[in-house]
C-alpha positions in Angstrom: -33.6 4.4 -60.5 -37.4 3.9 -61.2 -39.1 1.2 -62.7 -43.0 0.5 -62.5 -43.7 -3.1 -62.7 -46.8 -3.6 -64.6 -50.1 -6.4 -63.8 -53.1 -6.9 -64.4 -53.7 -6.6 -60.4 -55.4 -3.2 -59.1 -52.1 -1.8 -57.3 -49.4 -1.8 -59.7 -45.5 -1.8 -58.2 -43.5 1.2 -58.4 -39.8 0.3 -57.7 -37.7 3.3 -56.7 -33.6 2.8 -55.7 -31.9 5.9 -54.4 -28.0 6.0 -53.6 -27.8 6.6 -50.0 -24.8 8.8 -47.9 -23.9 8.8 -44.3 -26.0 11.5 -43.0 -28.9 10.0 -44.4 -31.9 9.2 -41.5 -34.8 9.0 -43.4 -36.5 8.9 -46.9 -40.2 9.0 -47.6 -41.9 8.7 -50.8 -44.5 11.5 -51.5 -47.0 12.2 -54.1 -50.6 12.9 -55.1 -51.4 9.0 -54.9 -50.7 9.5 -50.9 -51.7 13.3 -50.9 -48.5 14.2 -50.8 -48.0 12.4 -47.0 -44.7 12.4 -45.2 -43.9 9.2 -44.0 -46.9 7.0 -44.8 -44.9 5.3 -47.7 -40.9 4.8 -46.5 -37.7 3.2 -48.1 -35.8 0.6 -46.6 -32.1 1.1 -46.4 -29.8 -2.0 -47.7 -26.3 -1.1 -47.8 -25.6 1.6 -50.1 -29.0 2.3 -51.4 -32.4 3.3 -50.1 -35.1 0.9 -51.4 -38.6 1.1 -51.8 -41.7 -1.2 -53.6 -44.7 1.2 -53.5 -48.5 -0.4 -54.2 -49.5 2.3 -56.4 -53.1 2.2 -58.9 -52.9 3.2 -62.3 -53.1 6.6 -62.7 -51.5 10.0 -63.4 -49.7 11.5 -60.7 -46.8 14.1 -59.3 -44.4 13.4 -56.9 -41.1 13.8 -54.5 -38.6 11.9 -52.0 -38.5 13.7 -49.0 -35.0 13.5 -47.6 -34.7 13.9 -43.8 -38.1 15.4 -44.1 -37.7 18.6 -45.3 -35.2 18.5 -48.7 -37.0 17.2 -51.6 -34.9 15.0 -54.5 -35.7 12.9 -57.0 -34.4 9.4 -57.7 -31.2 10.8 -58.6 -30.4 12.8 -55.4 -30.6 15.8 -57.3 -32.7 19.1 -55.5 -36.3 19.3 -56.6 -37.5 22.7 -57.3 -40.8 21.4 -58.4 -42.5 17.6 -57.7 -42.2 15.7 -61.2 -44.5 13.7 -63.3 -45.2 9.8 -62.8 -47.5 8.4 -65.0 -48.4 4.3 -63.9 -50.2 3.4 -67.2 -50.2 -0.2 -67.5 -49.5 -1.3 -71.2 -53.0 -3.4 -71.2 -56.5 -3.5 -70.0 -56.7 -3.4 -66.2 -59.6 -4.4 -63.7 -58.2 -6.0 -60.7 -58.6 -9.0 -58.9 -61.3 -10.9 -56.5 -59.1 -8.7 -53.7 -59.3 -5.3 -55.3 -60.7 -4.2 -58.2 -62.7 -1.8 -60.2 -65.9 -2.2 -58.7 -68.6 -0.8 -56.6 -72.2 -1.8 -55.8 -75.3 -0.2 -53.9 -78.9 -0.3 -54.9 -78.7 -3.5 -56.6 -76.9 -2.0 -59.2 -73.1 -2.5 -59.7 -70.1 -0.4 -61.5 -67.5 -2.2 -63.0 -64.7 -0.7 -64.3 -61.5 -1.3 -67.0 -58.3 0.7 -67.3 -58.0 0.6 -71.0 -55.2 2.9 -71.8 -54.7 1.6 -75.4 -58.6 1.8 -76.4 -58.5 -1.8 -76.6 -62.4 -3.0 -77.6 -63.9 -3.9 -74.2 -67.4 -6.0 -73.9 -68.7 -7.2 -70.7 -69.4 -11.3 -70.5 -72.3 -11.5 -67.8 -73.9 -14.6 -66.6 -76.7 -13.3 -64.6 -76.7 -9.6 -64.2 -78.3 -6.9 -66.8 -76.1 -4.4 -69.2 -77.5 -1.5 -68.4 -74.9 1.2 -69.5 -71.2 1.3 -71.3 -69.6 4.8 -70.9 -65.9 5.6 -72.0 -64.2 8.6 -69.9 -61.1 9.2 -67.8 -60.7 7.8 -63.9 -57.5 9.2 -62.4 -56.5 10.4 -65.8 -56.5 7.1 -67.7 -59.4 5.9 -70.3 -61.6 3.8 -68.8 -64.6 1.7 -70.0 -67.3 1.5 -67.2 -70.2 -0.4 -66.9 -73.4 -0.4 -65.1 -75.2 -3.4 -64.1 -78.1 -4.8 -62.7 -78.9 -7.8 -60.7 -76.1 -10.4 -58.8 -74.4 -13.0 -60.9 -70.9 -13.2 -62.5 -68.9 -10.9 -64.9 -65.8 -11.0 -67.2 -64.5 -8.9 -70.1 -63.8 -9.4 -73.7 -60.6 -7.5 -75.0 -60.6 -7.5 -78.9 -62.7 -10.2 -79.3 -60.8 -12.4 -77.0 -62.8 -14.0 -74.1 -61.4 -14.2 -70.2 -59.7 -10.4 -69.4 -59.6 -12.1 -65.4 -58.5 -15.8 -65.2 -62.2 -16.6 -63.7 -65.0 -14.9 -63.8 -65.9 -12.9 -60.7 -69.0 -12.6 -58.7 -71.1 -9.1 -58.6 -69.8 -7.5 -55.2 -72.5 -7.1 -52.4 -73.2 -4.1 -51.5 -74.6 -2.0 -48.4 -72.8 -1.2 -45.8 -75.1 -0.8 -42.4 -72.1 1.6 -40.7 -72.1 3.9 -43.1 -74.9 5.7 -44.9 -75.9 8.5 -42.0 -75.5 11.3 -41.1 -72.6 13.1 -38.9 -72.6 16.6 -36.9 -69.0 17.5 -36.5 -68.1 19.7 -33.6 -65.3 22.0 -32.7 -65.8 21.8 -29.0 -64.2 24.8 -27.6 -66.8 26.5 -29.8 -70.1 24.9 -29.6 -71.9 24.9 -26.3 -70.3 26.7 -22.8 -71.8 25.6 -19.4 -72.3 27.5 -16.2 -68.9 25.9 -14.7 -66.7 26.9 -17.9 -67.6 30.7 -16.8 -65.2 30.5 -14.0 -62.2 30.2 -16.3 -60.1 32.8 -16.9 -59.0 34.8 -20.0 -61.9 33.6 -22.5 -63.2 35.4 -25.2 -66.2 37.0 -25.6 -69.2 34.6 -27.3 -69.8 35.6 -30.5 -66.5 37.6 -31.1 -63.8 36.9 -34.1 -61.9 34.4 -32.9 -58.2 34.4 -33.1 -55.5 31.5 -32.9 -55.2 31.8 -29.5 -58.9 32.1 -28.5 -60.6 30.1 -26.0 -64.4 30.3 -25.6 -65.0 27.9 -23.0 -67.2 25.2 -24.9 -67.1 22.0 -22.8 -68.6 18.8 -22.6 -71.5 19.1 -20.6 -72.8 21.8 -23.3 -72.7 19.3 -26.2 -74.4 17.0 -23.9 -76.9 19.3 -23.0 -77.6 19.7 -27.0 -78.1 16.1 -28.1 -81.6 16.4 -28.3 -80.8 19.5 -31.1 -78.3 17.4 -32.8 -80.8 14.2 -32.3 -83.2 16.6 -34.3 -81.3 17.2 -37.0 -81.3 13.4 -38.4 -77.8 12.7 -36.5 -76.4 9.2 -36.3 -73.0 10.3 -35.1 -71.1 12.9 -33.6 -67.9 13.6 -34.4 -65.9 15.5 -32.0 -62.1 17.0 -32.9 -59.7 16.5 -30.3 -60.8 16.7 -26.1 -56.9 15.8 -24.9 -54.9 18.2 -22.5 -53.1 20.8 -24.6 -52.6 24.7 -24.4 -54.2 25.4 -28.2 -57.7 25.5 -28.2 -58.2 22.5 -31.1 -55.6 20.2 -29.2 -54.1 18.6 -31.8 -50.4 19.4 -30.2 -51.5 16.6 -27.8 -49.8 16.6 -24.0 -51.7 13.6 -22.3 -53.8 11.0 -24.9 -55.5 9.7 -21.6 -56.7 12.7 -20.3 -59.8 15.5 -20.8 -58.7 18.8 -21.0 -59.5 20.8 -17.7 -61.4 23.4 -19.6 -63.6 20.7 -21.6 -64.4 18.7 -18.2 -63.0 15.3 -17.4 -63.4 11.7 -18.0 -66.5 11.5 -16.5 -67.9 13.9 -18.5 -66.9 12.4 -22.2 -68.2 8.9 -20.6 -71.6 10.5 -19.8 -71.7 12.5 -23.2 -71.1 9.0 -24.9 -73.8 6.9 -22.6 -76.7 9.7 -23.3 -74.8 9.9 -26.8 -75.8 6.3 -27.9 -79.4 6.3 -25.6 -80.7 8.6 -28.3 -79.2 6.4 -31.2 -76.4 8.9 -31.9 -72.3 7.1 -32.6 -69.4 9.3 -31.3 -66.4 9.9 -33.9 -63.5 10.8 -31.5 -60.6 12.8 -33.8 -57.2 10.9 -32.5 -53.9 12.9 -33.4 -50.8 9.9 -33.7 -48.8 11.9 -36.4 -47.2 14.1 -34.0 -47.7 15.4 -29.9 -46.4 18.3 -27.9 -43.4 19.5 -27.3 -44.8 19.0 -23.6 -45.5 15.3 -23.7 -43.4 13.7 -21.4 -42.1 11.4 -24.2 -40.9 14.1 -25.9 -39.2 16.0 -23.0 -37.5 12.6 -22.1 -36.3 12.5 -26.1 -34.8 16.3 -26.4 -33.0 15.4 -22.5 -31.5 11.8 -23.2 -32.9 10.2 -26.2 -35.5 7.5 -26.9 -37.0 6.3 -30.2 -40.1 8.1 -29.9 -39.1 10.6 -32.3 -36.6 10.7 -35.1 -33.8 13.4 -35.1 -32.6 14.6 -38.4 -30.0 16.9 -39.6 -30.7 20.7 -39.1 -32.3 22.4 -42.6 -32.3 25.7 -44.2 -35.8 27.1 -45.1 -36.2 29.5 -47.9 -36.5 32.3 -45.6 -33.5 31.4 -44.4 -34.2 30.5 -40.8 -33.9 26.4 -40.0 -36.0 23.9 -39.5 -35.9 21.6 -35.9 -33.8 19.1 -35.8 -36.2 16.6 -35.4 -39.0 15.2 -37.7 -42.1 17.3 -37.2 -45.5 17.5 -38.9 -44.8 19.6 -41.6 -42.2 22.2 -40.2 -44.1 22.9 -37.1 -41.7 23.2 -33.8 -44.3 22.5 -31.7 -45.8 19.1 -33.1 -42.4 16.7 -33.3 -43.5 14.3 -35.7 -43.8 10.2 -34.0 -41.2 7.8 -35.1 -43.8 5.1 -36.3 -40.9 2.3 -37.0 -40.7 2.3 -32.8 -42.6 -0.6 -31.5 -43.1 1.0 -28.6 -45.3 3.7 -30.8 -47.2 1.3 -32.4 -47.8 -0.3 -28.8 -49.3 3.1 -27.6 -51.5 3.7 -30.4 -53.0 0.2 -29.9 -53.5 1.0 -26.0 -54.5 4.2 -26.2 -57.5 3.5 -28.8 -58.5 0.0 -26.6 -59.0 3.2 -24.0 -61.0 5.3 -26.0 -63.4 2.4 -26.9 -63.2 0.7 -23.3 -63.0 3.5 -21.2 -64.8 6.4 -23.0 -66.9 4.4 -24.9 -65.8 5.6 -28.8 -67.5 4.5 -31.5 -65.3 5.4 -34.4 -62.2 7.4 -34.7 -61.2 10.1 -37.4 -57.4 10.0 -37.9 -55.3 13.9 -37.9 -53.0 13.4 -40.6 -53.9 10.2 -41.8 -52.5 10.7 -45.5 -48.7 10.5 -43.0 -49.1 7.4 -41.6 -47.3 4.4 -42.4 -49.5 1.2 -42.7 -48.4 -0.6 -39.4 -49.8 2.7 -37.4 -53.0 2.5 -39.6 -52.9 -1.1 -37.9 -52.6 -0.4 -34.6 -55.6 1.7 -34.9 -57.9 -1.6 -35.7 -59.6 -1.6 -32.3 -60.7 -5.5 -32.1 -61.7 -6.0 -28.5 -65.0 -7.1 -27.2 -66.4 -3.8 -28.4 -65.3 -3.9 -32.1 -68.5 -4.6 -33.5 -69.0 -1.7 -36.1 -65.4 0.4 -35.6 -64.0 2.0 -38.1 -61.0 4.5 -39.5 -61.9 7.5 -40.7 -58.2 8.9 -42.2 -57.8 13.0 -42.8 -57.0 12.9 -46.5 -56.8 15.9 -49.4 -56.8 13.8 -52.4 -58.8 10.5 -53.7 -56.3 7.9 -52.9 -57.2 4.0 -53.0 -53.6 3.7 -51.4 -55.5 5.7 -48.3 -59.1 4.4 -48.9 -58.8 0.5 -49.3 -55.5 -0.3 -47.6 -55.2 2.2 -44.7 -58.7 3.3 -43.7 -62.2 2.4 -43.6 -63.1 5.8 -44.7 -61.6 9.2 -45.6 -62.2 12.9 -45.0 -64.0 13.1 -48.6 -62.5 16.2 -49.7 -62.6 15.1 -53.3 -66.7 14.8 -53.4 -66.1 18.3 -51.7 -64.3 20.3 -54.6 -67.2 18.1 -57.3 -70.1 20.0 -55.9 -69.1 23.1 -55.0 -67.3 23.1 -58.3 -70.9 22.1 -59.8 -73.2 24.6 -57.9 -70.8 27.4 -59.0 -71.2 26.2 -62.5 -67.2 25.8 -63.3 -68.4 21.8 -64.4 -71.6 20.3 -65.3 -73.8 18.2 -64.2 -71.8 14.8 -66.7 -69.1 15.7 -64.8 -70.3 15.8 -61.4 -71.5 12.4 -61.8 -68.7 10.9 -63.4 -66.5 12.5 -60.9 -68.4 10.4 -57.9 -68.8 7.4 -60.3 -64.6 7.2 -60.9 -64.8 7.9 -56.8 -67.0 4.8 -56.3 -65.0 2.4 -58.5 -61.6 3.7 -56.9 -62.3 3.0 -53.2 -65.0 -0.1 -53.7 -67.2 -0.5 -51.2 -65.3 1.2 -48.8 -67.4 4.1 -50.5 -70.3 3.5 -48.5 -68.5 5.2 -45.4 -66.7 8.0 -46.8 -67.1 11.0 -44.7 -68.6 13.3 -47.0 -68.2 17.2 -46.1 -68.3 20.8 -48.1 -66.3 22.5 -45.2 -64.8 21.8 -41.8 -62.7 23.2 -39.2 -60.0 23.7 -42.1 -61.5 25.0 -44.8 -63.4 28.5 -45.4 -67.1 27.9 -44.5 -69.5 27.1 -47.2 -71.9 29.6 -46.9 -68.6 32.2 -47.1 -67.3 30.2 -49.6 -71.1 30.7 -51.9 -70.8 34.9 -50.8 -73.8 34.2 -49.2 -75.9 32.6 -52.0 -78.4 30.8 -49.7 -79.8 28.7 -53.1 -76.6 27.4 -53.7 -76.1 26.7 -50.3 -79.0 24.7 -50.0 -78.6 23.0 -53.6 -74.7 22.0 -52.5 -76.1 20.2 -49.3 -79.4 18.8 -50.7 -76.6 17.0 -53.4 -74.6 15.8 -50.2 -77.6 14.7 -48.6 -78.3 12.2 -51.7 -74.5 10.9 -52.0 -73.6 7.2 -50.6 -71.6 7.7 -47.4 -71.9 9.7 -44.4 -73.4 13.3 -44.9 -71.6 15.6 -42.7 -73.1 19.0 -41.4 -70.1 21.2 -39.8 -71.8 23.1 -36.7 -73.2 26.0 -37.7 -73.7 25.4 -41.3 -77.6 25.0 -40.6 -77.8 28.3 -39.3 -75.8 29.8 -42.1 -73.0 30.7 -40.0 -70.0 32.4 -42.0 -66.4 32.2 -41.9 -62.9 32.6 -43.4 -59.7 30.8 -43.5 -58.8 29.0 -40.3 -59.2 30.4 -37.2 -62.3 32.6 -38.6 -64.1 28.9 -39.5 -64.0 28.4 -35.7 -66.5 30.9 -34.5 -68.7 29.7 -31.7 -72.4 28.5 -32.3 -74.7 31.2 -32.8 -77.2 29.8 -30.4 -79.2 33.4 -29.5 -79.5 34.1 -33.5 -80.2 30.9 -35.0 -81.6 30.9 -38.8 -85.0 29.0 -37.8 -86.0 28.1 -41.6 -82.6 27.1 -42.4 -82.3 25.1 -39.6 -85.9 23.7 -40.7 -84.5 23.2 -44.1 -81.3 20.9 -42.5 -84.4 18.6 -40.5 -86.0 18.5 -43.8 -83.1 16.7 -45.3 -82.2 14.2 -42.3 -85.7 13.1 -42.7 -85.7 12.5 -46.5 -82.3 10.8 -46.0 -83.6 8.3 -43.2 -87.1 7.7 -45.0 -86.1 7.7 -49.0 -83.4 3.9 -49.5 -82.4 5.7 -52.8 -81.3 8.8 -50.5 -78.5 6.8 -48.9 -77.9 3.9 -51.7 -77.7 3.2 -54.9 -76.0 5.0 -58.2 -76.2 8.2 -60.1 -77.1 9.2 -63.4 -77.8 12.7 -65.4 -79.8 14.1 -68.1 -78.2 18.0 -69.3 -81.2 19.8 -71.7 -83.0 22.8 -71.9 -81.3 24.6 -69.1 -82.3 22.1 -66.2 -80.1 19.1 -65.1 -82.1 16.1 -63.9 -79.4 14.1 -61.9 -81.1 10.9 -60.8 -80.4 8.2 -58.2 -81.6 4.8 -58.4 -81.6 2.1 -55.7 -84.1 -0.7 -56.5 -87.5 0.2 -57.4 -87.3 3.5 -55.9 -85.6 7.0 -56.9 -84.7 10.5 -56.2 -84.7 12.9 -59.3 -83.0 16.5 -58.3 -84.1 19.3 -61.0 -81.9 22.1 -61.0 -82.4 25.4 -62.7 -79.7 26.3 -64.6 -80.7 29.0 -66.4 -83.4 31.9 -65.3 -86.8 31.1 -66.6 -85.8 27.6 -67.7 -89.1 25.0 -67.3 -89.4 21.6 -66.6 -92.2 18.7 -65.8 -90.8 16.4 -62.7 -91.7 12.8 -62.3 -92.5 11.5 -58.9 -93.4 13.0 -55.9 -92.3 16.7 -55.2 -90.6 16.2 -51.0 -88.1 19.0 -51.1 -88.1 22.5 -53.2 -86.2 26.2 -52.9 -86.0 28.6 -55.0 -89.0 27.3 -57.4 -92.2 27.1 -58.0 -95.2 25.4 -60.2 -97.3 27.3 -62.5 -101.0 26.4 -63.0 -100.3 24.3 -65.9 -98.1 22.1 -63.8 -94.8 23.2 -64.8 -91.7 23.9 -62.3 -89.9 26.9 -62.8 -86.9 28.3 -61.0 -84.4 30.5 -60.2 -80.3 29.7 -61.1 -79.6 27.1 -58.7 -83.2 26.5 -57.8 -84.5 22.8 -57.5 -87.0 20.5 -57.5 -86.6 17.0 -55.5 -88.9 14.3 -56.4 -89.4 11.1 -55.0 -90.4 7.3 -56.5 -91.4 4.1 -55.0 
């Protein structure tokens, strides 16, 4: 059975009732509102049904019920060949509440937005603010009216003609959110920087070679230490590192030891020295933390598989299509080696909670990105709320596929922006325009509220194929992709390597080590160019968007205050245009002697104002 209880609150309820059978262990519910996580939204058993009331936004989704992890059904118990449709349309207008709602502001400007599936009339009441745009188009595939406003004050809707959508008006949010807003150099640390000491270990690669899944370079600790200054020169506020824990892969997420350095990446001294010099040049660390799965080596583990504990969860044995079986235990997705936590253990939740007051205590963390964070349930997103004497400006960053409010206003301070990912390079390759590039981060804005501010904006990372691979090479739209990242709200994230140009393929070919011998110098001057636009220009970091599409050039404009930022991009070959402002940042263009820019396809023009 499903029913979807409909309100005029943000998170609608979706009620689903699934008959259960004796051999049942576990039942999680799965779909693109959760991106598709295994275990971050679970049913309760009572008696002879499995229950669950899931806090899902209005939207248009697909989804399964993963059975024992790894047989998909529906509500019915029958086999699911392919996820099915489930559309949460509330029958009337929907904004939200003074807890959650449609709603975003940066710049002194404010988006508000209204569900409207039925194309009720919507008008905005304001007492205070300025109208300054109504637009009409689809946020997670329902109609929605959005507005744009200026100044602080109150707001409420008129439906039809009929005043008071919201019981009371509410007040404009605030926005700005100090924490977020910079700029983060993420590092792979096995490949970025090798030491003297690390040349002593055995079996490692050659620098520079093709690296494999097994590869291990030697990159340490002391070598990113030893490059703070080059990272301090790029604009960085933070560094964040993926995972430094004793494992046998060389990206340690199959975690043997939370508490401990690996041997080959140095020791505990050296991450609390990399953190100390770290923060004396103004630079945040972002540790990754993996609490989805460990080892099979993690002595928790080995004490499970020999005489049980409720660390992990043991399910009934599976047949795969290729006919082999999955373990008999819950796993992150399939994978032997990475049994999968049991997150309804207290003592689980206890660890997490210890293990990140270490991190912050002991290593001196900052901020934490979370491996898997689209699987875990809400009381592990919890635990990982560091609030010691040291919590002054932690946050969550949570690995997430999909834009999810589930994942970006109740379980994390921030996401993995994968989402903002697929907009641009989706625009620079021309496959959308430049309307729907700003809609795109406009629905984004209103869907994860303020919260916005800190997304963790990327265009590749140690999972994805690397940009400059991705654009065959295209160095304008390259430079075009990251100047639009660079002028997005959030934390703009340079992957290592990207501001040399550095190339690679599917995972493990996006892990090649740092080029350091044959670095692109005027890329890599290009990259200092836009950290110091973004720290000197407010409407680089806040603020909204807007677009204007004619004559083969798209101005896209952001406005924060009095000031703005007006990117010109040449869409077509010999297309013209005159800029307003200041010209701070140019490739691929030039200006004739009457004044006018002109440009290659995927040239542009940055111009500055107040």
């Amino acid at each position: 059975m499903l029913d979807i209880i409909y309100s005029r609150k943000f998170l609608q309820e979706v009620r689903i009732s699934v008959p259960a059978r004796k051999d049942d262990v576990d039942l999680w519910l799965s779909g693109s509102f959760n991106c598709f996580g295994d275990g971050s939204l679970r049913f309760t058993r009572t008696g002879s049904r499995w229950e669950i009331s899931a806090p899902i936004p209005p939207g248009r989704y697909l989804y399964e019920i993963r059975l024992n992890q790894y047989r998909r059904i529906d509500e019915n118990r029958k086999s699911l060949a392919r996820r099915k449709p489930l559309d949460v349309i509330p029958p009337f207008p929907v904004h939200g509440d003074a807890g959650l709602r449609l709603a975003y502001s940066s710049g002194g400007y404010t988006i508000l937005g209204i569900f409207n599936p039925g194309k009720s009339g919507v008008e905005i009441l304001l007492d205070g603010p300025r109208l300054v745009s109504h637009e009409r188009f689809d946020v997670n595939g329902i109609p929605t009216d959005v507005f744009t406003v200026r100044g602080s004050g109150a707001y409420n809707f008129k439906i039809d003609g009929k005043e008071g959508l919201l019981d009371e008006a509410l007040k404009v949010p605030v926005g700005g959110d100090p924490e977020g807003q910079g700029i983060v150099y993420h590092i792979f640390p096995d490949r970025f920087m090798k030491t003297p000491g690390s040349a002593a270990a055995t079996g490692l690669a050659p620098w520079g070679s093709r690296p494999s899944r097994e590869s291990f370079y030697g990159g340490t600790l002391k070598g990113i230490r030893e490059r703070l200054p080059y990272i301090s020169s790029l604009g960085a506020d933070y560094i964040y590192l993926n995972p430094v824990y004793r494992s046998r892969s060389n990206h340690r997420y199959d975690v043997d030891d939370y508490t401990r350095v690996d041997d080959l990446l140095g020791t505990g001294d050296d991450m609390r020295e990399l953190t100390r010099e770290a923060h004396g040049l103004g630079i945040r660390v972002i540790l990754d933390v993996v609490f989805n799965h460990t080892s099979v080596r993690h002595p928790r583990f080995l004490e499970f598989m020999e005489r049980g504990n409720d660390w992990y969860v043991r399910v009934p044995r599976a047949r795969r299509k290729s006919g082999t079986y999955f373990p008999g235990y819950e796993t992150f997705e399939g994978h032997a080696g990475m049994p999968k936590l049991n997150h309804r253990s207290q003592a689980v939740i206890d660890m997490i909670r210890q293990t990140i007051r270490y991190y912050v205590e002991e290593w001196g963390i900052d901020a934490v990105r979370v491996d898997v964070g689209h699987s875990l349930p809400p009381e592990a997103c919890r635990a990982l709320r560091y609030d010691g004497p040291s919590a002054d400006g932690f946050f969550t960053v949570g690995e997430a596929w999909c834009l999810s409010p589930i994942l970006g206003r109740l379980h994390f301070d921030s996401l993995t922006n994968y989402h903002v990912r697929r907009l641009i390079l989706d625009y620079v390759r021309g496959r959308i325009g430049a309307a729907d590039l700003v809609r795109g981060v406009t629905s984004e804005c209103i869907l994860y509220g303020q919260n916005e501010d800190r997304m963790m904006n990327i265009l590749d990372s140690h999972d994805t194929v690397r940009l400059m691979t991705t654009l065959r090479g295209d160095r304008d739209r390259f430079m075009l992709a990251y100047t639009l990242l660079f002028i997005l709200n959030g934390l703009a994230t340079i992957y290592y390597g990207d501001e040399t140009g550095l190339r690679g393929g599917r995972d493990p070919d996006c892990r090649r080590t740092m080029p350091w011998d044959e670095m692109d110098q005027e890329l890599v001057r290009f990259f200092r160019e836009l950290g110091s636009l973004r720290g000197h220009y407010r409407a680089a970091r806040t603020g909204i968007l807007e677009c204007e599409e004619r004559h083969g050039v798209d101005t896209i404009l952001k406005k924060s205050g009095d000031s703005a930022l007006r990117l010109y991009v040449f869409r077509s070959p010999g297309a013209g245009v005159r800029i307003q402002g200041e010209p701070v940042l140019w490739n691929g263009a030039i200006q004739d002697v009457g004044g006018l820019w002109k440009g290659v396809a995927s040239g542009f023009v940055l111009s500055a104002e107040g």
